[in-house]
py3Dmol code that shows the C-alpha trace and the ligand (Angstrom):
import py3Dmol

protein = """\
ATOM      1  CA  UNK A   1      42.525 158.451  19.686  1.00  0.00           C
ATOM      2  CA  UNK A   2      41.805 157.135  22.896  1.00  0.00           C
ATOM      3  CA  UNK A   3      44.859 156.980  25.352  1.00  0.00           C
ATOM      4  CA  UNK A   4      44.477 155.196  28.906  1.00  0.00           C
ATOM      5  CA  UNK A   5      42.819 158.424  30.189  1.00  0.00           C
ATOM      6  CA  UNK A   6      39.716 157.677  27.937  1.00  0.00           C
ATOM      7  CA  UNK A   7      40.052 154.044  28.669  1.00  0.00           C
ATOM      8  CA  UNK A   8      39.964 155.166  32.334  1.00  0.00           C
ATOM      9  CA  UNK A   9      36.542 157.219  31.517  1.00  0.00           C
ATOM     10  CA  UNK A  10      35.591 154.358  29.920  1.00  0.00           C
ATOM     11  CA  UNK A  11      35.743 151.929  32.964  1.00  0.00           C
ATOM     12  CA  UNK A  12      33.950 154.237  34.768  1.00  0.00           C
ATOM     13  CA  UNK A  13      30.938 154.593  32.272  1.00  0.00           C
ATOM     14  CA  UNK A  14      30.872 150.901  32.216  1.00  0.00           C
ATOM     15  CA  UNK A  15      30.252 150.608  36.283  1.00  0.00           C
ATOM     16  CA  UNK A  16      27.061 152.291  35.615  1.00  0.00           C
ATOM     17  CA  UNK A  17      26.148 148.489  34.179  1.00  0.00           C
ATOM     18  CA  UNK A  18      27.644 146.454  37.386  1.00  0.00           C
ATOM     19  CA  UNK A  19      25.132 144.455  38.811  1.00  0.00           C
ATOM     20  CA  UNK A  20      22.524 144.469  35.752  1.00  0.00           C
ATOM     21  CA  UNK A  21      21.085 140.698  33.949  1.00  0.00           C
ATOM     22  CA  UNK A  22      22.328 140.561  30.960  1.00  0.00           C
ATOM     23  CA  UNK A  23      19.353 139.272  28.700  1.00  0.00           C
ATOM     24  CA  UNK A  24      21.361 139.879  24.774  1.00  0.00           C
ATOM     25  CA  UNK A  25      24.192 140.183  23.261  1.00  0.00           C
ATOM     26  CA  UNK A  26      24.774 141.082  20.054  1.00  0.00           C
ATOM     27  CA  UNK A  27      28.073 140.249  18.606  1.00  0.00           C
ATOM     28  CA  UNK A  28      27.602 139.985  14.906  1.00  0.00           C
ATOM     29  CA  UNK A  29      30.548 141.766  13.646  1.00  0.00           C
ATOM     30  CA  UNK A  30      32.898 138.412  12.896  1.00  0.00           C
ATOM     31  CA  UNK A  31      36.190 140.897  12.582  1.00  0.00           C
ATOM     32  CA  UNK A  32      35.732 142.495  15.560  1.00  0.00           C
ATOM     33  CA  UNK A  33      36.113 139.263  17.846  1.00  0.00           C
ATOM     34  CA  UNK A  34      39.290 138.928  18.682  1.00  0.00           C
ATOM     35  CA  UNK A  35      41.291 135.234  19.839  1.00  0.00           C
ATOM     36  CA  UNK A  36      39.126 132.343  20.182  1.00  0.00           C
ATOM     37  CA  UNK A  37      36.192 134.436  20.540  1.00  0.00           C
ATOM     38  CA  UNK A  38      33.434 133.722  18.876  1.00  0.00           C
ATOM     39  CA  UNK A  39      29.285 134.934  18.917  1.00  0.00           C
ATOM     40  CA  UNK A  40      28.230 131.672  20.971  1.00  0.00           C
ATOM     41  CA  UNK A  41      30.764 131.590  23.396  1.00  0.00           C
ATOM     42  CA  UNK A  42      30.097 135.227  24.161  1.00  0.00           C
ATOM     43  CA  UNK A  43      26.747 134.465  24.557  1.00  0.00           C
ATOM     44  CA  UNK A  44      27.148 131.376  26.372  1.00  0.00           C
ATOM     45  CA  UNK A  45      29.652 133.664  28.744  1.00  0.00           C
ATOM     46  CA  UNK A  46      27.306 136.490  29.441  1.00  0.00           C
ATOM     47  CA  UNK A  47      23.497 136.365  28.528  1.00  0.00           C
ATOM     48  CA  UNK A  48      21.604 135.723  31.782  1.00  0.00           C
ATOM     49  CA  UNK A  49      24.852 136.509  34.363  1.00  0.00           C
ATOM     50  CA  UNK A  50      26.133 139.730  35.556  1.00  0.00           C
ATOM     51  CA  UNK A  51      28.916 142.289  34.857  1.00  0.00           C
ATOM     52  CA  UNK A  52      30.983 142.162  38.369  1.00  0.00           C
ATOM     53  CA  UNK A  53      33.584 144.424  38.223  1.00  0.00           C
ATOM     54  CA  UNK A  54      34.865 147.118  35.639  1.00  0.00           C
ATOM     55  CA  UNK A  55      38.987 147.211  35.447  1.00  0.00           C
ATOM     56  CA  UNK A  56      41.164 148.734  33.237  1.00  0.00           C
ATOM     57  CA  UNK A  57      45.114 147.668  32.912  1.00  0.00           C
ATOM     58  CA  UNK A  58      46.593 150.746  30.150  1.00  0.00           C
ATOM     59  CA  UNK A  59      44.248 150.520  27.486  1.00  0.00           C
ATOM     60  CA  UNK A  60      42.414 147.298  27.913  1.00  0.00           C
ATOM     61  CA  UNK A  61      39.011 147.180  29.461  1.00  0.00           C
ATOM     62  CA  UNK A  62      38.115 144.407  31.368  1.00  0.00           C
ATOM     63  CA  UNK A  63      34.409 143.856  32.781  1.00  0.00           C
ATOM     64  CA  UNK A  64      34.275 140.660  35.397  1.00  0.00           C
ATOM     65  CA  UNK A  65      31.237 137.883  34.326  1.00  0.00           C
ATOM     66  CA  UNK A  66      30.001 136.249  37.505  1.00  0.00           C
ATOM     67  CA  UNK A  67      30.537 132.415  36.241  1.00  0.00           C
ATOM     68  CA  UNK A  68      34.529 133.419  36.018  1.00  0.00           C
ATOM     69  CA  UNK A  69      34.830 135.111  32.725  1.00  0.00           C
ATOM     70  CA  UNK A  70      36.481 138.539  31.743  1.00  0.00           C
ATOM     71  CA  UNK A  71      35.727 140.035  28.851  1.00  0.00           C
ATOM     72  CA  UNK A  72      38.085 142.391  27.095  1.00  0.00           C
ATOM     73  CA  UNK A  73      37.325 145.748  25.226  1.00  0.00           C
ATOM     74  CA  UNK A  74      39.823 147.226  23.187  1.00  0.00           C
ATOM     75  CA  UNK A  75      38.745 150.722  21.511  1.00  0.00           C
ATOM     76  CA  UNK A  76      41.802 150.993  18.945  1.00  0.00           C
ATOM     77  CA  UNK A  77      41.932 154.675  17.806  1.00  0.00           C
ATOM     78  CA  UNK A  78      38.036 155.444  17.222  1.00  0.00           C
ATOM     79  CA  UNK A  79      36.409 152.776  20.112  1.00  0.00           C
ATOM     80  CA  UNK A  80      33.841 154.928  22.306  1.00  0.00           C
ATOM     81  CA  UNK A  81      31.466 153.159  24.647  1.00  0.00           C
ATOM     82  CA  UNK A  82      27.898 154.239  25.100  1.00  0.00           C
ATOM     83  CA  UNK A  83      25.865 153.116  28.004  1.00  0.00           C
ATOM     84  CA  UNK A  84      22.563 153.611  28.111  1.00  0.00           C
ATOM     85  CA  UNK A  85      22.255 155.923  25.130  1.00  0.00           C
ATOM     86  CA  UNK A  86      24.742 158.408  26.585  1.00  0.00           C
ATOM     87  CA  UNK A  87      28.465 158.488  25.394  1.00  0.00           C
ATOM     88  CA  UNK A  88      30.803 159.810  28.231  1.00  0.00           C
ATOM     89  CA  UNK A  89      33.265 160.965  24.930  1.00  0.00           C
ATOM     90  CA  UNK A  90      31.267 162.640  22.260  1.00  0.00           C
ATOM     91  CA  UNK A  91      33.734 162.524  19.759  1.00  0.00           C
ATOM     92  CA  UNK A  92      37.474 161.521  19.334  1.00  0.00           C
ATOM     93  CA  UNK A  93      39.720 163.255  17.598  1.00  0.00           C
ATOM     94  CA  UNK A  94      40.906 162.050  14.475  1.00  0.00           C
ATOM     95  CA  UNK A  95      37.776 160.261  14.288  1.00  0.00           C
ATOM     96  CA  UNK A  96      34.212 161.080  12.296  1.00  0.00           C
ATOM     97  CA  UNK A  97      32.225 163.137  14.383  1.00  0.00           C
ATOM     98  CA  UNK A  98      28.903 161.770  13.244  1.00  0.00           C
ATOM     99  CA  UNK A  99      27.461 159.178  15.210  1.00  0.00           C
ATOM    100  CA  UNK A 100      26.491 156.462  13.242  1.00  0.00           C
ATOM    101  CA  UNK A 101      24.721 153.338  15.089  1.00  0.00           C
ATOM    102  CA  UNK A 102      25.793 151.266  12.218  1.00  0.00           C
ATOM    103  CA  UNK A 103      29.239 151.619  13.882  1.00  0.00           C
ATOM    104  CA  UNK A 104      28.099 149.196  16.439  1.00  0.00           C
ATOM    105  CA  UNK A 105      30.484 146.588  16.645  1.00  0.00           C
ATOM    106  CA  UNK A 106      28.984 145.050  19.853  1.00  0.00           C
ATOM    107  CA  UNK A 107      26.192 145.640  22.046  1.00  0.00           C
ATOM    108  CA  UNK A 108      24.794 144.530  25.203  1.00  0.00           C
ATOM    109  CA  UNK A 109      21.657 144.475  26.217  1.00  0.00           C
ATOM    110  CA  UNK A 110      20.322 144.574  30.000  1.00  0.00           C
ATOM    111  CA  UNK A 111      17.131 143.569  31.959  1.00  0.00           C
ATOM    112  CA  UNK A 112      14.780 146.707  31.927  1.00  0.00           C
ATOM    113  CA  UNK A 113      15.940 148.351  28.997  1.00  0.00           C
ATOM    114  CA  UNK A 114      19.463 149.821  29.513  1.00  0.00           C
ATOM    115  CA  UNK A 115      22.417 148.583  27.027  1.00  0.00           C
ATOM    116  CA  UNK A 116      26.232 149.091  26.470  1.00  0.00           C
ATOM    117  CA  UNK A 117      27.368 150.019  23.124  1.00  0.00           C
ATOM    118  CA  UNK A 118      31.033 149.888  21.781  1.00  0.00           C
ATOM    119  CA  UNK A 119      30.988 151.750  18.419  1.00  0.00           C
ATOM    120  CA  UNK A 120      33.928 152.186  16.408  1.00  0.00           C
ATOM    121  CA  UNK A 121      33.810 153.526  12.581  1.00  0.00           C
ATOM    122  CA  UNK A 122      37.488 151.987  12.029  1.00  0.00           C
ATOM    123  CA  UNK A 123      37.258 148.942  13.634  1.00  0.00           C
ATOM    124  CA  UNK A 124      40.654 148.820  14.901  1.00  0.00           C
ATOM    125  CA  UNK A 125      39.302 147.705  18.333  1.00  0.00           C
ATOM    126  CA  UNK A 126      38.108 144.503  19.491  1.00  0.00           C
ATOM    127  CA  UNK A 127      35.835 142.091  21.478  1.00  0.00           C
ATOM    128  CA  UNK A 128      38.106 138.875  23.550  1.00  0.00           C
ATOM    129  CA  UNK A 129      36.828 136.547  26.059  1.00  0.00           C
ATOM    130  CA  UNK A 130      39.679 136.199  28.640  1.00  0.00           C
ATOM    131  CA  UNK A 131      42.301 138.079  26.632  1.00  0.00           C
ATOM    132  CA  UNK A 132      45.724 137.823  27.464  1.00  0.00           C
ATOM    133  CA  UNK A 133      47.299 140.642  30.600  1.00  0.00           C
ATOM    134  CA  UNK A 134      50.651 139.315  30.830  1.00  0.00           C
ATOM    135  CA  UNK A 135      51.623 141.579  27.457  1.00  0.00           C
ATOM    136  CA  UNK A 136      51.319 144.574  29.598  1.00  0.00           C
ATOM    137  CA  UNK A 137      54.077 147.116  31.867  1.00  0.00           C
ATOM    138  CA  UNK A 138      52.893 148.831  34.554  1.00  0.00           C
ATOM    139  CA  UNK A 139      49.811 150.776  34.168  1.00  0.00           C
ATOM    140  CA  UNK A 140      49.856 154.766  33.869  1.00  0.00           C
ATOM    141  CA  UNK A 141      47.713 154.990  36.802  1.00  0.00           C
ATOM    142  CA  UNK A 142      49.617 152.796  39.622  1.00  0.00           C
ATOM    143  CA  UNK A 143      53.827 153.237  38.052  1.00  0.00           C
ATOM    144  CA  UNK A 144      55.755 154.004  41.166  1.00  0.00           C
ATOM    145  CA  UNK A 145      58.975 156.339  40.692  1.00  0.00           C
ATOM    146  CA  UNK A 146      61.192 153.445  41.185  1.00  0.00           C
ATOM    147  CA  UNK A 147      59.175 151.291  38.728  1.00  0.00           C
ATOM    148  CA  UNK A 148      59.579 154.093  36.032  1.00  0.00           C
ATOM    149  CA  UNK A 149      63.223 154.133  36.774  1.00  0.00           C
ATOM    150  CA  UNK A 150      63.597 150.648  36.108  1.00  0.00           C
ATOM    151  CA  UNK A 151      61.919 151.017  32.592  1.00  0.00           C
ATOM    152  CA  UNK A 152      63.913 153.546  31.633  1.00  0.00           C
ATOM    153  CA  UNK A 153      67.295 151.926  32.597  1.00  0.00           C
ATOM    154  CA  UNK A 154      66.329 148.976  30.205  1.00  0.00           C
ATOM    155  CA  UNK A 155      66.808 150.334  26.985  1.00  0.00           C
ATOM    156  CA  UNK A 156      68.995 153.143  24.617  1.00  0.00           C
ATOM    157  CA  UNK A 157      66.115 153.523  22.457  1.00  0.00           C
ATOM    158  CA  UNK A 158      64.351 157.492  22.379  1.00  0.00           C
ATOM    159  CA  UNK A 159      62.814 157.902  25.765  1.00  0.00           C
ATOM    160  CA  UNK A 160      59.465 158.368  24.095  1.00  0.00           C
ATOM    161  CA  UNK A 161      59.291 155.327  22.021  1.00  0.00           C
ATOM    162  CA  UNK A 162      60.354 153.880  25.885  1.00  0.00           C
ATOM    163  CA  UNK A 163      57.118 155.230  27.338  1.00  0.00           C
ATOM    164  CA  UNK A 164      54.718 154.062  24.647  1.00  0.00           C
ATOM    165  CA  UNK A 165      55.754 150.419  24.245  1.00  0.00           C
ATOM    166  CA  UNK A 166      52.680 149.003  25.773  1.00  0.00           C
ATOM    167  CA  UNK A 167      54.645 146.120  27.506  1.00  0.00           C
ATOM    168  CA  UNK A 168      56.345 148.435  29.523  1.00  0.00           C
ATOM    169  CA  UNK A 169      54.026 151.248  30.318  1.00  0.00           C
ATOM    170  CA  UNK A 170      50.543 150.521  29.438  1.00  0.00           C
ATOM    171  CA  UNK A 171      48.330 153.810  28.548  1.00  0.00           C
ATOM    172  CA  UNK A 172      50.589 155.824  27.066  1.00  0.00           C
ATOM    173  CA  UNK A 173      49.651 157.436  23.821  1.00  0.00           C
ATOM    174  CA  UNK A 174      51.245 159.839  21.604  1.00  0.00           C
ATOM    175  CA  UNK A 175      49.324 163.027  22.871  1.00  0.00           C
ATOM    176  CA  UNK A 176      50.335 162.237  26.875  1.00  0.00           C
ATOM    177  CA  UNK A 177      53.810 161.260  26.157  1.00  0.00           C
ATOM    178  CA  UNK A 178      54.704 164.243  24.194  1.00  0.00           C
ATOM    179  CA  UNK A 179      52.961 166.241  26.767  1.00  0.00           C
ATOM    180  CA  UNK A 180      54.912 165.242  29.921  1.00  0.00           C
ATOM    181  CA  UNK A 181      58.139 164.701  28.310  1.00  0.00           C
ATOM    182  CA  UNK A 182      57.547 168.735  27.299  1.00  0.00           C
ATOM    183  CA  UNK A 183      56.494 168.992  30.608  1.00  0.00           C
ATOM    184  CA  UNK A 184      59.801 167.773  31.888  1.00  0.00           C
ATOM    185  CA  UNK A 185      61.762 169.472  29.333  1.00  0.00           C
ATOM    186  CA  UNK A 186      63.386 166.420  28.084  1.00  0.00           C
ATOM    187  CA  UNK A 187      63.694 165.638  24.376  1.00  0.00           C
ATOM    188  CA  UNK A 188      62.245 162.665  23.104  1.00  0.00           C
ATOM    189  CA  UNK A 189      64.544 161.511  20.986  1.00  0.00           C
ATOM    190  CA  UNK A 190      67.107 160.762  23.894  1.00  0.00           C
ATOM    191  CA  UNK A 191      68.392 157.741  24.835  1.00  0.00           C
ATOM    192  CA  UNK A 192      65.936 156.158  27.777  1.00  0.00           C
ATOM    193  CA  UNK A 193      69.017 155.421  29.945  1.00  0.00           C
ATOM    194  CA  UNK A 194      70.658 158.879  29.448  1.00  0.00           C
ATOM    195  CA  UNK A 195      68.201 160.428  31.981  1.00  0.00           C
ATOM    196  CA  UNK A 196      70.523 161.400  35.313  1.00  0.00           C
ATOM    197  CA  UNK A 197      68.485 160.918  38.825  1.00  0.00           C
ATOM    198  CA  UNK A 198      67.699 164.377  38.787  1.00  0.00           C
ATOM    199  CA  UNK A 199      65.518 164.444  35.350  1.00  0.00           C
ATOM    200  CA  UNK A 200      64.467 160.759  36.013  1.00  0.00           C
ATOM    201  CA  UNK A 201      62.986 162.127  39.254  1.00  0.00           C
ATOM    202  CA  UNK A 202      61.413 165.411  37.286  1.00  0.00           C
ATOM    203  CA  UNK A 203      60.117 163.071  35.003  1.00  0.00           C
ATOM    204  CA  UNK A 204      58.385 161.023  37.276  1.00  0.00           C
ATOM    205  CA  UNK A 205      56.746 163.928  38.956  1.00  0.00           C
ATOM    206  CA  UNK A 206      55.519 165.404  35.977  1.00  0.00           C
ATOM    207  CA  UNK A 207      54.491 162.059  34.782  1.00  0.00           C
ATOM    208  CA  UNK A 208      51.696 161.760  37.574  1.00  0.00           C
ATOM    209  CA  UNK A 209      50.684 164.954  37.601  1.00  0.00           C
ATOM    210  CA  UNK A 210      50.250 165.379  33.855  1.00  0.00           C
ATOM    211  CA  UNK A 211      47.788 162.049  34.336  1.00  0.00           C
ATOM    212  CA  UNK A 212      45.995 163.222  37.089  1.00  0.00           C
ATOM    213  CA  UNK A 213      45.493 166.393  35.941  1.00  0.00           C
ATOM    214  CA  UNK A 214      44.545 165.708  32.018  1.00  0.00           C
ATOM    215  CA  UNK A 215      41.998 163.033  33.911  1.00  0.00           C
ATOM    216  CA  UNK A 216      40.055 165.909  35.922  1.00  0.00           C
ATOM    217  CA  UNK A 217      40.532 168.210  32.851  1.00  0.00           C
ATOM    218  CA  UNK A 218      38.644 166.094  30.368  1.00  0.00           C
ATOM    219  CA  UNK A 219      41.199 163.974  28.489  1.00  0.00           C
ATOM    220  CA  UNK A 220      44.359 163.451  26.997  1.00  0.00           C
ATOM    221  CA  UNK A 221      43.843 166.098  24.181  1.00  0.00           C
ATOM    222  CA  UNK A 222      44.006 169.313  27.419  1.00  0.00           C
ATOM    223  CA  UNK A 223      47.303 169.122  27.623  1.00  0.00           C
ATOM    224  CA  UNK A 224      49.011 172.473  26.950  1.00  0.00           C
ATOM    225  CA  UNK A 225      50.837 171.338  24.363  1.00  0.00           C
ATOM    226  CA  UNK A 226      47.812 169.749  22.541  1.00  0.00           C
ATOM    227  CA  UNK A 227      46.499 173.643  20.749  1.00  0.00           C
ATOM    228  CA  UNK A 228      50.469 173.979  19.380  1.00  0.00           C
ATOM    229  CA  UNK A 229      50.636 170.556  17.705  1.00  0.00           C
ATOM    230  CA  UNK A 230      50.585 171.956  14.108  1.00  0.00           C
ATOM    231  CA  UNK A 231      52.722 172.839  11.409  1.00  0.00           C
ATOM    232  CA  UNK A 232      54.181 176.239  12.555  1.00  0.00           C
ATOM    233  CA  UNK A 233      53.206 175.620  16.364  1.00  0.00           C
ATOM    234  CA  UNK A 234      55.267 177.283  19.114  1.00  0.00           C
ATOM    235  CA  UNK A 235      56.583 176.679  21.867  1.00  0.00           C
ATOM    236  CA  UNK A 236      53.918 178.143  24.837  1.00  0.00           C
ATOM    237  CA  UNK A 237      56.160 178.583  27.341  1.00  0.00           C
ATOM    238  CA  UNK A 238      58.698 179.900  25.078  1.00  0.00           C
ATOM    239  CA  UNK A 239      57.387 181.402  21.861  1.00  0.00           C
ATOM    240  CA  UNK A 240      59.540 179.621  19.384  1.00  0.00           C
ATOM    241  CA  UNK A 241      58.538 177.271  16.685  1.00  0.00           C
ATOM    242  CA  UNK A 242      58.596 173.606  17.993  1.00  0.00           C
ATOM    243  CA  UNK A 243      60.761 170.816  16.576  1.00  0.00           C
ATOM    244  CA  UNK A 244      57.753 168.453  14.633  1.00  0.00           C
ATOM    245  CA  UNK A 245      59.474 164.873  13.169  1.00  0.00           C
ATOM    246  CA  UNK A 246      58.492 161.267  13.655  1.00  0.00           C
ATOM    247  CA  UNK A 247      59.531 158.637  16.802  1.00  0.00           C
ATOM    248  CA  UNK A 248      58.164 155.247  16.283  1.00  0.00           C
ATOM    249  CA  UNK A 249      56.004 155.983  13.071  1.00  0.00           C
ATOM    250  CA  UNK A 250      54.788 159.024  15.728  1.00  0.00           C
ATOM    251  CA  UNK A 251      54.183 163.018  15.135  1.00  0.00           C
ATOM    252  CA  UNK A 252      56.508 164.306  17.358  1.00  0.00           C
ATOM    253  CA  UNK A 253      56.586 167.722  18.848  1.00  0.00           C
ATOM    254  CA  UNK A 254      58.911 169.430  20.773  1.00  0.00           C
ATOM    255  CA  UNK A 255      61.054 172.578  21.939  1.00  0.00           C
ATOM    256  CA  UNK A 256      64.468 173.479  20.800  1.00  0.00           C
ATOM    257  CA  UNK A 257      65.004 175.979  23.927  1.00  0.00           C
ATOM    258  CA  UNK A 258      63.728 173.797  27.054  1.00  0.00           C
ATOM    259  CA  UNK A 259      63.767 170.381  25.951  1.00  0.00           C
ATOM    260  CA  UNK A 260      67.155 170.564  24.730  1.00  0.00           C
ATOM    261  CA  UNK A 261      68.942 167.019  23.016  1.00  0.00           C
TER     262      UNK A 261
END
"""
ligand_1 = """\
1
ZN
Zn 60.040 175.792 25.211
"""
view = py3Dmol.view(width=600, height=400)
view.addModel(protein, "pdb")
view.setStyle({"model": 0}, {"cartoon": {"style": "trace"}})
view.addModel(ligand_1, "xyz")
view.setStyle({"model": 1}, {"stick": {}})
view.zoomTo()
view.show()
């Protein structure tokens, strides 16, 4: 499922269409429109104006209209986006690795021939005209230490259910957030305001660099936790079998030995 790193791959495929006339769009999908969003006013927003910017805030695209508009891209757990024919994420895990263009919930077409296609077999994603930002924490990308510190003091639920409530930290999936909290040896199940200054600030350290360094890697799924997420995985820094239950509805894993309670 796509976490904020795909979203971030995402944004970046879309800049490729910055600057292109929109001349269609199709939009035909009625449950994919999200809000008050609706086939004309989509049309009426975009056909015949230009895609200014491409931003990202967690796991919400956003793609500036000249004329004022945003328009919002949500890819829920099998979204990919396809520009010009060419999908920057192949597949998703968790999701059907055949490509089928009937999965085309919306599509954009440019001036000359190139297009922008969001496809998503589930269809748990979504098109919105001006959607909402306020709902969101502080993106994965820009959290300072001190910001993190402040999200953490704000609640005695498990630290990872903490990390993936999107109105606190937005980007945060289930694959990253197991990742650095193994990365930081703390268990996920602890209280969010248990955390002394010393493993806040390990936290926060591995926090960034698990981002920035799953981002150049190729996703959220290279973490090296990601190959021992199975029943009977171990531990691969310590050999032992990791812990597996559920946070938040979640699959949880973790170590016994170096992410101790
Ligand atoms: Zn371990």
């Amino acid at each position: 499922m796509p976490e904020g790193i795909e979203i971030e791959y995402y944004r970046r495929e879309a800049e490729k269409t910055i600057a292109r006339t929109i001349v269609a769009v199709e939009a035909n999908d009625h449950y994919y429109l999200k809000g008050q969003t609706t086939t004309e006013r989509l049309q009426k927003a975009l056909v015949g104006k230009q895609l200014l910017k491409s931003r990202r805030i967690g796991k919400l695209l956003l793609l500036d209209v000249d004329g004022g508009d945003a328009l919002g891209l949500r890819f829920g757990m099998t979204g990919r986006i396809i520009v010009d024919d060419v999908a920057v994420i192949e597949s998703l895990e968790y999701s059907s690795k055949r490509n089928n263009p009937a999965w085309d919930r919306f599509i954009i077409k440019f001036y000359g021939g190139g297009s922008m296609h969001i496809r998503d077999p589930r269809r748990l994603g979504g098109v919105e005209l001006n959607p909402n930002v306020s709902e969101f924490g502080y993106d994965l990308y820009a959290i300072t230490g001190r910001e993190l510190f402040g999200v953490l003091a704000g609640s005695s639920r498990p630290i990872k259910a903490r990390l993936m409530d999107q109105s606190e930290v937005a980007g945060l999936g289930n694959l990253l957030t197991d990742e650095i909290l193994w990365r930081a040896s703390i268990d996920p199940r602890r209280p969010a305001d248990s955390l002394d200054q010393k493993e806040r600030r390990r936290l926060y350290s591995h926090f960034t660099k698990t981002i920035t360094e799953l981002t150049s890697q190729g996703g959220s799924h290279t973490g090296n936790l990601q190959d021992h997420r199975v029943h009977g995985g171990l531990c691969p820094r310590h050999g032992i079998p990791l812990e597996r239950y559920r946070i938040g509805g979640r699959t949880t894993y973790s170590c016994p030995e170096h992410q101790k309670r």
